[in-house]
N, C-alpha and C positions, 0 to 999 in steps of 0.2 A: 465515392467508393463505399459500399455495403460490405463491413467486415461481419465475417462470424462467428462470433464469440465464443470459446471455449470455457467451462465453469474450471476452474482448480478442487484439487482433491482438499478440503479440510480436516478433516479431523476422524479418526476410525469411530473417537465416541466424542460427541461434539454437547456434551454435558452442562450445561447455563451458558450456551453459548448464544443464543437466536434473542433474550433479553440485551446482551451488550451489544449487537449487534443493530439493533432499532434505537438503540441508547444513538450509537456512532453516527446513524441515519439519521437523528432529529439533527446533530449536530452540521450535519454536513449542507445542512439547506437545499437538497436534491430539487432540481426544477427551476432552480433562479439560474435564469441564462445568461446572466447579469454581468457576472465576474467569474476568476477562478478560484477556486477555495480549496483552502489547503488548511488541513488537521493532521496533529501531531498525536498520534497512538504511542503513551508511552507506560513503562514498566520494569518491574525488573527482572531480571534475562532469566527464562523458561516457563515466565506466567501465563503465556499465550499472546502477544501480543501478535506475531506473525499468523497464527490459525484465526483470531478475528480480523487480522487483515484480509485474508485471503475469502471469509466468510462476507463478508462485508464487499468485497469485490465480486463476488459471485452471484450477491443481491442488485446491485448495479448494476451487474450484462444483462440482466433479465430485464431489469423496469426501466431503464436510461439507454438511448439512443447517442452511442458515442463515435466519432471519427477513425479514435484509434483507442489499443488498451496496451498496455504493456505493466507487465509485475517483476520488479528487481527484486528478484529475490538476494540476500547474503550480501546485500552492497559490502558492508565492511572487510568481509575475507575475500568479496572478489575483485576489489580496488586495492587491496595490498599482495593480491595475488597475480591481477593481469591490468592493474592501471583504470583510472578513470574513463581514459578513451576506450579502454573495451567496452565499460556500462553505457557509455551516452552512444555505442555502433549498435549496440540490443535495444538501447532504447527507440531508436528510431529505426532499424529494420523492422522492429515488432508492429511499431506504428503504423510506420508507412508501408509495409508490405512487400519489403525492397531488402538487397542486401545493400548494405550505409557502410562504407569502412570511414573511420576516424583516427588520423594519422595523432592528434595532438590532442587536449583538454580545448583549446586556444580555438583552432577548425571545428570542434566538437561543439563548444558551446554558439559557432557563428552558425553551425547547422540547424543544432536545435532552434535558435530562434529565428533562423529564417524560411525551415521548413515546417513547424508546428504552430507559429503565430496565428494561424487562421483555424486550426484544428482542436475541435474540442477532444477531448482525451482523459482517461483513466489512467493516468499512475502511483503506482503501490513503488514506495522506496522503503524496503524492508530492512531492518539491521542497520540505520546509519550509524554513527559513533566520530565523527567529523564535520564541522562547518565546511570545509571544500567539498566534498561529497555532493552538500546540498548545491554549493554555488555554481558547482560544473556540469549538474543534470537538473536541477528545476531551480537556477538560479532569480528568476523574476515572474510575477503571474504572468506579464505580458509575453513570454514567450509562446503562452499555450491561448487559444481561441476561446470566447467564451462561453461558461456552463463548462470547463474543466474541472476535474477534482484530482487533487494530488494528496495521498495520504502517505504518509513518514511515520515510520515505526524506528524507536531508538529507545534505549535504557537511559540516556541522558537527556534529560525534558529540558535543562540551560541549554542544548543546541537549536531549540525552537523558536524562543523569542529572538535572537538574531535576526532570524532568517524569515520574521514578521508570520509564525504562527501561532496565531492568535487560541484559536479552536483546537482545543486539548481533550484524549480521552486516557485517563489511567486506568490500566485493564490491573482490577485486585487479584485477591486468591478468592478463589471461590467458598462459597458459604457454609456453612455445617451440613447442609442436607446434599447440595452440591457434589462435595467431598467426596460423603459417604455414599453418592449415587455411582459417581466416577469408580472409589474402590472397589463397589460393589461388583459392578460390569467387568471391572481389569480383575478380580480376584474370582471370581463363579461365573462370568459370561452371561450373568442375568441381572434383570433389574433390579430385584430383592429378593432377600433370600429367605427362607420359610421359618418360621418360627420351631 
C-alpha cells in the first residue's frame, strides 16, 4: 500500500530550527534497512522538543519511503485521559489505514506486534513521562519491520535507557542571536529592526 503523507504544521517562526533538525538526521542513520532505530529527543518542558519532532518528521515523509507513519501527539495527557489502548487504536488505524479498536493494553500490544512486524514505519511518541507508555506502544524494535524509526520525546531522559535508547538528542535554549531573532519577529513581525 502507497500511503500519502501528509507534512504537520511546525512552528509559525521556526527560528534555529533546520540546524537541530540535520543534528537529529545524522543521528538517526536514515537509509540502514538494517534494524529499527529509535532516538530519544529530550528537554525541558517548552524548549521545543515537540516542534522539532514534528520538523524532523516532515523531513522524513519527503526523503524516506515508509509503510506506515503515525505522530502521537500528548501521549502523557492522553493516556491519563482515555487509556493506553486508545493510543495503540491511533496508532495502528493511522498505520494501517483501517479503523483498529483495542479493547485492552494486553489485545493492543498482540496487535501491534503482529500487525506492524513486517512494516517499516515512522513514529513520533511525543510527551512520554512513563516507562508503560513506552512498553504498550513501541514496546520492542522487533515489533516494527525493518528501516523503522521511532522517535520519543520526554522531559525525563532516565525513561530512555530502560527501554534501550541508546541515540539521544537534547534540544537547548536557543543561542543569543537566535533569541533575539525570535523576539524580534514576535515583537515587530520583522526580521530586524532598523537602527
Amino acid at each position: 500500500m502507497k500511503i500519502n503523507p501528509a507534512s504537520l504544521h511546525v512552528a509559525d517562526l521556526p527560528v534555529g530550527l533546520e540546524s537541530k533538525v540535520q543534528e537529529v538526521r545524522k543521528l538517526l542513520d536514515v537509509g540502514n534497512d538494517d534494524g529499527v532505530c529509535m532516538i530519544g529527543i529530550h528537554g525541558m518542558g517548552g524548549i521545543g522538543k515537540s516542534t522539532l519532532a514534528r520538523a524532523v518528521y516532515n523531513d522524513l515523509i519527503i526523503t524516506e519511503n515508509f509503510d506506515g507513519l503515525c505522530f502521537l501527539e500528548n501521549v502523557r495527557e492522553s493516556s491519563n485521559n482515555h487509556g493506553l489502548q486508545h493510543l495503540q487504536s491511533i496508532l495502528l488505524s493511522e498505520i494501517l489505514g483501517e479503523d483498529i479498536k483495542v479493547r485492552s493494553k494486553q489485545q493492543g500490544i498482540s496487535k501491534i506486534q503482529s500487525m506492524l512486524k513486517g512494516k517499516k514505519v515512522l513514529l513520533i511518541l511525543d510527551d512520554v513521562d512513563k516507562p508503560q507508555q513506552l512498553q504498550t506502544i513501541a514496546g520492542r524494535r522487533d515489533w516494527f519491520g525493518p528501516g523503522s524509526i521511532i522517535i520519543i520525546t520526554t522531559r525525563d531522559k532516565q525513561l530512555l535507557a530502560p527501554h534501550g535508547v541508546k541515540k539521544r538528542y537534547e534540544v537547548e535554549v536557543l543561542n543569543q542571536n537566535a533569541a533575539l531573532q525570535l523576539l524580534t519577529w514576535n515583537a515587530f513581525k520583522r526580521e530586524k529592526i532598523d537602527p
